[in-house]
NUKE-806290 format. One record per residue (C-alpha): chain; residue in one letter; residue number from 1; x, y, z. Coordinates in steps of 0.2 Angstrom, whole numbers, plus 5000, padded with zeros to 4 digits. Layout:
REM NUKE-806290
NODE cadena residuo num   px   py   pz
NODE      A       A NUM    X    Y    Z
...
END
This chain:
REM NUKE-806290
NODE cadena residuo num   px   py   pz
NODE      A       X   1 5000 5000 5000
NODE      A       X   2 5007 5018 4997
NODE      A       X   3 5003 5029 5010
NODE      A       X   4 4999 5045 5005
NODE      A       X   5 5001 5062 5018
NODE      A       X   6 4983 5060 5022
NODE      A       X   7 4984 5039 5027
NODE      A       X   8 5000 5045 5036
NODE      A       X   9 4992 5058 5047
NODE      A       X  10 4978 5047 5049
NODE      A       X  11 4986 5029 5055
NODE      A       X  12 4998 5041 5067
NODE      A       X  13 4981 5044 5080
NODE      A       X  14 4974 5028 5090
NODE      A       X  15 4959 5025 5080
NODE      A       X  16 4968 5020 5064
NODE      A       X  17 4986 5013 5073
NODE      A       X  18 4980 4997 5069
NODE      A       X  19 4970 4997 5053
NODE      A       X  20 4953 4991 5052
NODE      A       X  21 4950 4972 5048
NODE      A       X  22 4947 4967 5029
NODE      A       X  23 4926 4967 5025
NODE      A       X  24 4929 4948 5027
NODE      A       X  25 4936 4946 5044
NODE      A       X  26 4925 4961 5050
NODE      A       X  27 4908 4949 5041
NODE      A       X  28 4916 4935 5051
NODE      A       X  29 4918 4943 5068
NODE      A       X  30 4902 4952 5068
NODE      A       X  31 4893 4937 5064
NODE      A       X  32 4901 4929 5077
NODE      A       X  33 4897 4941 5091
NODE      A       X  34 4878 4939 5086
NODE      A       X  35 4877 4920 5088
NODE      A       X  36 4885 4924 5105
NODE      A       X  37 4874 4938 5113
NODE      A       X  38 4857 4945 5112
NODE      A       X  39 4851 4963 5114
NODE      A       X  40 4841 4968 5129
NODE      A       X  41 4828 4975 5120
NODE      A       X  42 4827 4960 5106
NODE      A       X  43 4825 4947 5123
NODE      A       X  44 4810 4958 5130
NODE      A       X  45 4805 4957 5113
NODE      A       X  46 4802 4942 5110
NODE      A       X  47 4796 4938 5128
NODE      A       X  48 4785 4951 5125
NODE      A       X  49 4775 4944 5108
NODE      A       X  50 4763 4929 5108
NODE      A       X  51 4768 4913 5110
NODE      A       X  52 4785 4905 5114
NODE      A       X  53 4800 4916 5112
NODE      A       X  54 4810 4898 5109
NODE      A       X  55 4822 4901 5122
NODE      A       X  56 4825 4901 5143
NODE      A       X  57 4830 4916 5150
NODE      A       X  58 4844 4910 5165
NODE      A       X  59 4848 4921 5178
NODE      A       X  60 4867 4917 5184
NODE      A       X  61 4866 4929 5201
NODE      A       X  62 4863 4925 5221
NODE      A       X  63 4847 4921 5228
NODE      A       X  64 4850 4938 5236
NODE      A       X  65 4852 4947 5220
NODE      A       X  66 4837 4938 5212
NODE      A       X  67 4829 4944 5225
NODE      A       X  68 4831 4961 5225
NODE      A       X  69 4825 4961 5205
NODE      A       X  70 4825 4948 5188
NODE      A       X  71 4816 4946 5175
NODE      A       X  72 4799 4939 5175
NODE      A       X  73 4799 4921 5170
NODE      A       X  74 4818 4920 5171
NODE      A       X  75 4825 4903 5178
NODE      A       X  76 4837 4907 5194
NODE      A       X  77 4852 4897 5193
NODE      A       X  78 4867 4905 5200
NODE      A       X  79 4884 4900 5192
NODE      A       X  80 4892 4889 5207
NODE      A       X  81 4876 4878 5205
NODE      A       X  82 4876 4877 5184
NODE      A       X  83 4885 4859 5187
NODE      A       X  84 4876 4850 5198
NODE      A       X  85 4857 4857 5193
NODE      A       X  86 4856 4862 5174
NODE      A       X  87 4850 4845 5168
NODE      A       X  88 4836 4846 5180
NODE      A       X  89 4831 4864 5176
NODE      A       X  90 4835 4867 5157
NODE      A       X  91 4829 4856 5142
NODE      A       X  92 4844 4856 5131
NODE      A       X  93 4835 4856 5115
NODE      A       X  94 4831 4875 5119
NODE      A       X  95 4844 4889 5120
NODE      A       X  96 4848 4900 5135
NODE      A       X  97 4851 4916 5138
NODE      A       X  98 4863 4919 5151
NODE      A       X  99 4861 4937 5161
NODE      A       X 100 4867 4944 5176
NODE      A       X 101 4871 4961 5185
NODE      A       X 102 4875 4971 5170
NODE      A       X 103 4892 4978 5158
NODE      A       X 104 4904 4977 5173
NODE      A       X 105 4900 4958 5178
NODE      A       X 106 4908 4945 5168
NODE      A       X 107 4893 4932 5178
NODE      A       X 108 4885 4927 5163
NODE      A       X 109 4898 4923 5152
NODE      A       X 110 4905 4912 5166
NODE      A       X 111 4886 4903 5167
NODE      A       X 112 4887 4903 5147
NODE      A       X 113 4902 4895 5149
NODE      A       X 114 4898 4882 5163
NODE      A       X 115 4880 4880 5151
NODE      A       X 116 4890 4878 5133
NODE      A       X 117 4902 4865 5142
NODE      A       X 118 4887 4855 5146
NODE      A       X 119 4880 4854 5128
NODE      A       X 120 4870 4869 5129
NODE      A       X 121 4866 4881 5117
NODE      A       X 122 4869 4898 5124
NODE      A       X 123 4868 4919 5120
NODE      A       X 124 4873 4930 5134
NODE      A       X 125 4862 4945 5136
NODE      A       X 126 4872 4961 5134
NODE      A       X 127 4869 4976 5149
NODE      A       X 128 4862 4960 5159
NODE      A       X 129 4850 4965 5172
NODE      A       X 130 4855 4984 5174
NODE      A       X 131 4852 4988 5156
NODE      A       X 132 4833 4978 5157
NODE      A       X 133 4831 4990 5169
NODE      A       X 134 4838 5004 5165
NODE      A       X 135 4830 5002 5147
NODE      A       X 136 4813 5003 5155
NODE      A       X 137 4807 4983 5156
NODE      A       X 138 4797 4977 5170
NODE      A       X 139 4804 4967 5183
NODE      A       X 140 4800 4957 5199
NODE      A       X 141 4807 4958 5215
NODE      A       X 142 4805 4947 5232
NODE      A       X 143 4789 4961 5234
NODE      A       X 144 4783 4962 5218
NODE      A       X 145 4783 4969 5200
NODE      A       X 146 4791 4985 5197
NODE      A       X 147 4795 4996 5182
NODE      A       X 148 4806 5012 5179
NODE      A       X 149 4803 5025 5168
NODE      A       X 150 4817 5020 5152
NODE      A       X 151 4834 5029 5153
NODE      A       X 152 4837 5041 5137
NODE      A       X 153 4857 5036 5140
NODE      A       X 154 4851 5020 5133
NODE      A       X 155 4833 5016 5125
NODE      A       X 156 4821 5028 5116
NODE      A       X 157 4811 5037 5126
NODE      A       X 158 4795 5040 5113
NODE      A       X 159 4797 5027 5101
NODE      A       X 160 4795 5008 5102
NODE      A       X 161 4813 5004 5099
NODE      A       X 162 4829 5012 5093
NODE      A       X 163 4829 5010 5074
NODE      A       X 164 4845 4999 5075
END
């Protein structure tokens, strides 16, 4: 490749220090990261419409965090207990979705994990609970169904989703 001045001035800031991956590898990776995860908004989704969404919703945290919110109609099965009480719990012929506190956690990949290594199919629910949450779903707690007002840092507020 010849660089030019303007490719130059434009590989010397961090963005373009390492150049973008070919269209190819880019359609590989990105197609990979959606057989991995699921969106928040696409998981209330298609809990939301009629009929079965053809998946189970796992939620990976304590009995003490599950108490204090989850999803409605999520399975609780922390982590630890993944071994030991998947079989009983999941059918393995329908995929999971992991979730657990939010960004910051790294709980759900460990239960995806722990679920994959058991023959599982598995997606991990990006912004976990805090994002559910945060993005306006309902949730229970260990004293019922509660709801906040959606966040405009992270979901619409007059429209029905985000375009995206």
């Amino acid at each position: 490749m010849v660089m030019t001045s303007h490719s130059t001035a434009l590989a010397g800031h961090a963005v373009l220090r390492v150049p973008p991956a070919s269209p190819a590898a880019a359609t590989a990776y990105f197609c990979a990261s959606l057989a991995f995860h699921a969106d928040v908004s696409d998981v209330a989704s298609a809990l939301a419409a009629d009929g079965e969404p053809g998946f189970v919703v796992l939620d990976s945290r304590s009995t003490a965090s599950w108490g204090q919110g989850h999803i409605p109609g999520a399975v609780h099965l922390p982590t630890a207990l993944i071994p030991e009480q998947a079989a009983a719990l999941l059918d393995p012929a329908v995929p999971v979705v992991t979730y657990c506190w939010g960004p910051g956690c790294n709980g759900a990949t460990r239960a995806a994990l722990a679920l994959a290594q058991q023959g599982f199919q598995v997606k991990e629910m990006l912004g976990g609970f805090e994002y559910w949450v945060r993005e306006g779903f309902a949730y229970e707690t260990w004293e019922g169904g509660e709801q906040r007002a959606a966040d405009p840092l992270t979901a619409p507020v007059d429209a029905a989703d985000c375009g995206c």
